[in-house]
DONUVEX-113446 format. One line per 8 residues: number of its first residue (from 1); their letters; for each residue x, y, z of C-alpha. Coordinates in pm, 1 decimal. Layout:
BEGIN
NUM) a) X/Y/Z  ...
//
This chain:
BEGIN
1) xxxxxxxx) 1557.6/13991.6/-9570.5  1370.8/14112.5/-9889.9  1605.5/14062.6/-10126.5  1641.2/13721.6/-9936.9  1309.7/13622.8/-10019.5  1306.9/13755.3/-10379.9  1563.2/13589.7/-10483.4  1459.7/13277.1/-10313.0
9) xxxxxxxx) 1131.7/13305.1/-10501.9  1290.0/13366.8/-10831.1  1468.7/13057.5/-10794.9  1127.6/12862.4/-10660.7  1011.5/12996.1/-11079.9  1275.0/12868.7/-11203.7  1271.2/12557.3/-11072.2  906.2/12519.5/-11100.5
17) xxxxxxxx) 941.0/12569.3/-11459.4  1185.6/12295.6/-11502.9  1046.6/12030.4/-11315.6  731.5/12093.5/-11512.1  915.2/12096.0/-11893.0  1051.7/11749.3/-11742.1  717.9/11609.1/-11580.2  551.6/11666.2/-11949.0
25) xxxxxxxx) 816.4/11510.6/-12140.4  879.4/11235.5/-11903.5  531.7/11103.1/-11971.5  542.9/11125.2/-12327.1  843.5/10919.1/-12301.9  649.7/10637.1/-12157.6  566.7/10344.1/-12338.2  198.8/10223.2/-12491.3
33) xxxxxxxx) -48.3/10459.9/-12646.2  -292.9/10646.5/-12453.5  -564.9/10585.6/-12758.8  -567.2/10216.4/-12747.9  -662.9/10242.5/-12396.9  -919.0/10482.0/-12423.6  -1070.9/10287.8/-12736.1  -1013.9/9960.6/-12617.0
41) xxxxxxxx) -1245.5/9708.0/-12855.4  -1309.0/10024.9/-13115.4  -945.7/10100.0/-13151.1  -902.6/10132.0/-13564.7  -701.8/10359.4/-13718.4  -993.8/10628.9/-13805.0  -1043.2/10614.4/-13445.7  -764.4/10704.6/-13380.9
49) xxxxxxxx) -666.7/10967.9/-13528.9  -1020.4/11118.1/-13452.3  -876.1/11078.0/-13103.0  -535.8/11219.2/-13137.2  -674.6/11564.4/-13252.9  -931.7/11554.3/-13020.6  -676.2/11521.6/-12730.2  -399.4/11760.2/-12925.8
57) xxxxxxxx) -154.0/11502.7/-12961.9  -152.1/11561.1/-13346.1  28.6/11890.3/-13264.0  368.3/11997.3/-13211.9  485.7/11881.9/-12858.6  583.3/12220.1/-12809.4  190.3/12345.6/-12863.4  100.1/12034.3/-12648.0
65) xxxxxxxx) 324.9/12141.8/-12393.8  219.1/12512.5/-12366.5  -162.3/12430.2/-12384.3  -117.5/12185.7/-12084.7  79.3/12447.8/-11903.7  -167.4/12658.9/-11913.3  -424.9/12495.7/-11802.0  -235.4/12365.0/-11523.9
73) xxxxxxxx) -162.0/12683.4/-11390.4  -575.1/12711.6/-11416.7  -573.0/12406.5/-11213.2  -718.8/12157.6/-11469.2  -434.0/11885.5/-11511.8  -669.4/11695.8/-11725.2  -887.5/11337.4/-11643.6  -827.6/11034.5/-11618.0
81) xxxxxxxx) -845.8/10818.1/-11964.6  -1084.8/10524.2/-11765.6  -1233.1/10614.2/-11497.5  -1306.9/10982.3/-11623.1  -1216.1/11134.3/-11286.6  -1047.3/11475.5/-11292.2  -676.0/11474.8/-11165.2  -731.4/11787.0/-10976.9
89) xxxxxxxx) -1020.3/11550.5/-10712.3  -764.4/11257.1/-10731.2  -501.8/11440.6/-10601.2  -710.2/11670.5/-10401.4  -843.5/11332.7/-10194.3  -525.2/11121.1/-10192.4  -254.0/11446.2/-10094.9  -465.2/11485.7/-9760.4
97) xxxxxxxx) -375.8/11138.7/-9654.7  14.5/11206.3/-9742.6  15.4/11521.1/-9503.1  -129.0/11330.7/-9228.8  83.2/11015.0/-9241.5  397.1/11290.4/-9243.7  264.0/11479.5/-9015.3  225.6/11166.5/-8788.2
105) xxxxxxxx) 576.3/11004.2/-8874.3  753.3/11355.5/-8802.3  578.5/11426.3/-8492.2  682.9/11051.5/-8342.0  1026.3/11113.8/-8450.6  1101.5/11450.8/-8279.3  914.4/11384.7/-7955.1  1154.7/11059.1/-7917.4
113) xxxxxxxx) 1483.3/11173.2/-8118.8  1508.0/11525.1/-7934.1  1487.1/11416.7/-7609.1  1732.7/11105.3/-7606.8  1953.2/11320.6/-7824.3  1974.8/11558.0/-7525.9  1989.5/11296.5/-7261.1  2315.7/11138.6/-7417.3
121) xxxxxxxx) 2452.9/11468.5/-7534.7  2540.0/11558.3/-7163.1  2644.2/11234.0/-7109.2  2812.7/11074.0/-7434.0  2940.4/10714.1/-7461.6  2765.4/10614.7/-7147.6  2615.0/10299.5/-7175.3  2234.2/10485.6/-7240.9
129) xxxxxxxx) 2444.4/10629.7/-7553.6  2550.1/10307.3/-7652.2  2216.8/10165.5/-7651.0  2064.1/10481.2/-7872.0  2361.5/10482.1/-8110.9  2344.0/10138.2/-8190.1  1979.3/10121.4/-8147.0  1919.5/10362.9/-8466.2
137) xxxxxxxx) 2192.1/10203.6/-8639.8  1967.5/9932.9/-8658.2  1654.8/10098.6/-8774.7  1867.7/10284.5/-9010.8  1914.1/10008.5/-9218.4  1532.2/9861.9/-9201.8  1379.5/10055.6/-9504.1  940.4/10138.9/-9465.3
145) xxxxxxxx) 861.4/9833.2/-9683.3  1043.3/9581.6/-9476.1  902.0/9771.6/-9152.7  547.8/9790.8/-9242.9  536.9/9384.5/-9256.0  702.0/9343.8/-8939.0  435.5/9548.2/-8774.1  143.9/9434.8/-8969.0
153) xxxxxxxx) 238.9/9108.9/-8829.0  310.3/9167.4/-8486.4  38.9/9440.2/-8405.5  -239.7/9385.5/-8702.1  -230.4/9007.8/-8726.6  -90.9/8863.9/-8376.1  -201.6/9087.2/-8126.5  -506.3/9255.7/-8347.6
161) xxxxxxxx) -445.9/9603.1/-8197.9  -428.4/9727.6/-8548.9  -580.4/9699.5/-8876.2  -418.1/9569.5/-9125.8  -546.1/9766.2/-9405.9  -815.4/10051.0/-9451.5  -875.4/10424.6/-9418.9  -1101.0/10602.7/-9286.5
169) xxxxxxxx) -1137.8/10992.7/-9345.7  -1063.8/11189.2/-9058.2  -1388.2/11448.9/-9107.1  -1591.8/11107.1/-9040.6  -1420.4/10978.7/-8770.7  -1140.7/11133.1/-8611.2  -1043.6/10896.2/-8341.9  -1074.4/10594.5/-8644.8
177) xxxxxxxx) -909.8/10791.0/-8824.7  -568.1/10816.3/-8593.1  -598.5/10499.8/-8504.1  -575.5/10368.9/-8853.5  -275.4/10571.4/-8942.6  -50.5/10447.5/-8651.8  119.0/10155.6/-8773.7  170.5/10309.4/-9133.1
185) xxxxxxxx) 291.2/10646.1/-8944.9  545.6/10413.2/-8706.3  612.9/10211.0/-9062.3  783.8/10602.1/-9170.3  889.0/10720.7/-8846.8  1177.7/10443.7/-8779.8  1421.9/10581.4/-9030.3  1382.4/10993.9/-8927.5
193) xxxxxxxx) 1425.2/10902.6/-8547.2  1782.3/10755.3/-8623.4  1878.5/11060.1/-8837.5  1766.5/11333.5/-8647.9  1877.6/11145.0/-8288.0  2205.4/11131.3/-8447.9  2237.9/11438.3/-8637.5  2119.3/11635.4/-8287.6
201) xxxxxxxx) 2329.2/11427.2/-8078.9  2656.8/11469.7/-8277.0  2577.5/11864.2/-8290.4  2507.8/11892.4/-7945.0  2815.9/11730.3/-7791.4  3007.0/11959.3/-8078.0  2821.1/12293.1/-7883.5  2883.4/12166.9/-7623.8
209) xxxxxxxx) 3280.6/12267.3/-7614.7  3224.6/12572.9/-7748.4  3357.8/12864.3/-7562.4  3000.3/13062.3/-7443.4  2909.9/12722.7/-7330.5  3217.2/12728.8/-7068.2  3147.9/13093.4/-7008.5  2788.7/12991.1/-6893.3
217) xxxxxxxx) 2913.1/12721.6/-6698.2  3149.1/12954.3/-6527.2  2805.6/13217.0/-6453.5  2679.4/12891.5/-6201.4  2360.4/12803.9/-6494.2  2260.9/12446.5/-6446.0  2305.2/12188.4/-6668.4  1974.7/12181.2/-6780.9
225) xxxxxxxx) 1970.3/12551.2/-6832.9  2274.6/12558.7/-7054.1  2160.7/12253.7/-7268.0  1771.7/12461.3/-7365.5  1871.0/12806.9/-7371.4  2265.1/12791.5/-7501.1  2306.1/12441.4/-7670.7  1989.7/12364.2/-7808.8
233) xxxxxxxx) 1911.7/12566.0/-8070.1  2243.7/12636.7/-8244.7  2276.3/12270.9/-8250.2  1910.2/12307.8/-8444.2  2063.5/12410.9/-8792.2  2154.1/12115.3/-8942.6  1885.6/11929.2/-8779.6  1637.3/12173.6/-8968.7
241) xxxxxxxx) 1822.9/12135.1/-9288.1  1785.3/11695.7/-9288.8  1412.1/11770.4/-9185.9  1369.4/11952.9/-9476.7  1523.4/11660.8/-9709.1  1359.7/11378.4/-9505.8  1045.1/11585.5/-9468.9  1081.8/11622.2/-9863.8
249) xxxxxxxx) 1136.2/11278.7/-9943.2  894.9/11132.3/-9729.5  663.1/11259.3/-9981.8  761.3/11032.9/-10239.0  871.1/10776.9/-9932.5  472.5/10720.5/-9842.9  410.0/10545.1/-10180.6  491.2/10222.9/-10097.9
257) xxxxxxxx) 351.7/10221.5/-9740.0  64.3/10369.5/-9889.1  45.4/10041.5/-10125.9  78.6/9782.8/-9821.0  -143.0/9943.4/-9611.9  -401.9/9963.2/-9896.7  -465.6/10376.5/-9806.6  -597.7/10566.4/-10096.6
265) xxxxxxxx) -310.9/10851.1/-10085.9  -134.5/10961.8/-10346.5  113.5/10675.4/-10349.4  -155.6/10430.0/-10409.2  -349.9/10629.6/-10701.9  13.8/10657.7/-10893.8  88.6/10325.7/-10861.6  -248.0/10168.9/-10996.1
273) xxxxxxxx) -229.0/10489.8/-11253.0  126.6/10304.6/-11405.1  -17.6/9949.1/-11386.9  -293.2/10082.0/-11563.0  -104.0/10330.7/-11765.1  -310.6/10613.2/-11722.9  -85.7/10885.1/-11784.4  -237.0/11192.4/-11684.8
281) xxxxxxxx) -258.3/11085.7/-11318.8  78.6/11012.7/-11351.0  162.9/11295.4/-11488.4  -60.8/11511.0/-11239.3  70.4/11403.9/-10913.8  402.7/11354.0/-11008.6  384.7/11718.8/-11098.9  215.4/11784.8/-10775.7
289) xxxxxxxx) 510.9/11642.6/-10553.4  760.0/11756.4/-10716.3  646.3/12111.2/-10688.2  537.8/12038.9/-10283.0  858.4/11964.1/-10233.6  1056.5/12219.3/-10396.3  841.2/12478.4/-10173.6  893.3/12267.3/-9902.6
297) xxxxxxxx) 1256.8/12328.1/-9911.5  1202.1/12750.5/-9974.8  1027.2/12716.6/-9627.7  1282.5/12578.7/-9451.9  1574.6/12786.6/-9654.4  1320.6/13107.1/-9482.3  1312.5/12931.3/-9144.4  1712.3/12940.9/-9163.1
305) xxxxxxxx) 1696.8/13281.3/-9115.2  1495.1/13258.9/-8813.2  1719.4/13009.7/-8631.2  2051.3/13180.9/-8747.6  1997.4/13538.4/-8914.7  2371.2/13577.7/-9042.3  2213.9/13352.2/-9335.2  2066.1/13659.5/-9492.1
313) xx) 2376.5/13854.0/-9465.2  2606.8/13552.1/-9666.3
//
């Protein structure tokens, strides 16, 4: 298990150290020039370059790249060019807002996916099946931005259950809080109940035929018994592994909901941050997500080995 971890973790460096060699460069690839916003009205020449070695960017990119390293891994990513706001208390307010509307989408999506998925399993192609199967077909192919609409205009506008738009922190009020992020949770949650009902479903009638499954038949277990303490969780693993990936994805997924719903996450400082081209918040949360998600994925590679342990031993 160790050596497991180790060399998971030396992998996690790795990969750390490439996303961030790609974050840096991918910014200086963008077009415009930082100075012209920064000087606006007083932007000359002079000024400029006064401004160029001020910031560094008169140096070798290499330099620039090793001097911003380091004082990422110190935790300053730099401020923004207008508003003179630090990166690290952009993303430090907007990633809260992220977690929770994940947190809330993934939550909604097990408590109904796992339970249908084990209603049909015992009973597949039965017409309750056929309703769930084509049911998340459906919502499969409705993607967040065409769902959050629909349900700003059914719950926020006709029956005014909802808010439309807003946020309000959860430290000042909880229960306004929740009830704000319901309809952009439910705008995430459509797409991870039809893979995970699926996925479980599929896996569970597949565990279902398995040989210890008849032998605990043949012991007199109920039905019930054999589906939570045999079927369930070896039918887990590659239900764990797309929770992971969705889990992952939903980080960059919350942008645009983010956007509709007018919630000042992460997703909403990045986009004004392009349309304004301010490039270190750009640069500092996509640096940020990228790296959340790559140790999102060494979590769930370590929670492999708690669901099946012959993944240490291969």
């Amino acid at each position: 298990m160790l050596s497991y971890v180790l060399k998971r973790l030396a992998q996690l460096v790795v990969v750390a150290f490439i996303i961030s060699v790609l974050v840096f460069l991918l910014v200086h690839l963008l077009p415009g020039d930082p100075t012209s916003i920064i000087l606006g009205g007083n932007d000359t020449a002079a000024n400029r370059q006064i401004l160029l070695h001020q910031l560094g960017l008169n140096t070798p990119i290499y330099h620039q790249y090793w001097i911003w390293l380091i004082h990422a891994l110190h935790g300053n990513l730099g401020q923004s060019y207008l508003t003179r706001e630090t990166v690290g208390h952009v993303i430090a307010s907007g990633f809260p807002i992220d977690v929770e509307l994940i947190i809330i989408s993934q939550v909604v999506a097990f408590a109904v996916a796992i339970p249908v998925a084990l209603i049909t399993a015992r009973r597949p192609n039965r017409p309750l099946d056929n309703i769930a199967t084509t049911g998340t077909f459906g919502l499969l192919a409705l993607p967040p931005f065409l769902i959050a609409p629909i349900l700003v205009a059914i719950f926020a506008v006709g029956l005014h259950w909802f808010p439309a738009t807003g946020y309000v922190p959860f430290s000042q009020n909880p229960a306004t809080n929740l009830h704000d992020m319901i309809l952009p949770g439910l705008a995430l949650t459509a797409g991870s109940i039809a893979v995970y009902y699926r996925l479980l479903r599929s896996d569970l009638i597949m565990t279902l035929q398995e040989d210890f499954i008849t032998m605990a038949r043949s012991k007199g277990l109920s039905d019930r018994r054999i589906m939570m303490r045999q079927a369930f969780r070896p039918s887990t693993f590659s239900l764990l592994a797309v929770a992971g990936v969705n889990i992952g994805a939903l980080l960059a997924g919350t942008f645009i909901v983010e956007y509709l719903f007018a919630m000042p996450g992460l997703g909403y400082s990045i986009v004004q941050a392009v349309q304004q081209r301010d490039y270190l918040i750009v640069q500092g949360i996509a640096l940020v997500v990228a790296i959340a998600y790559v140790v999102l994925q060494f979590i769930i590679d370590f929670l492999f080995t708690v669901v099946d342990p012959r993944v240490t031993r291969e």
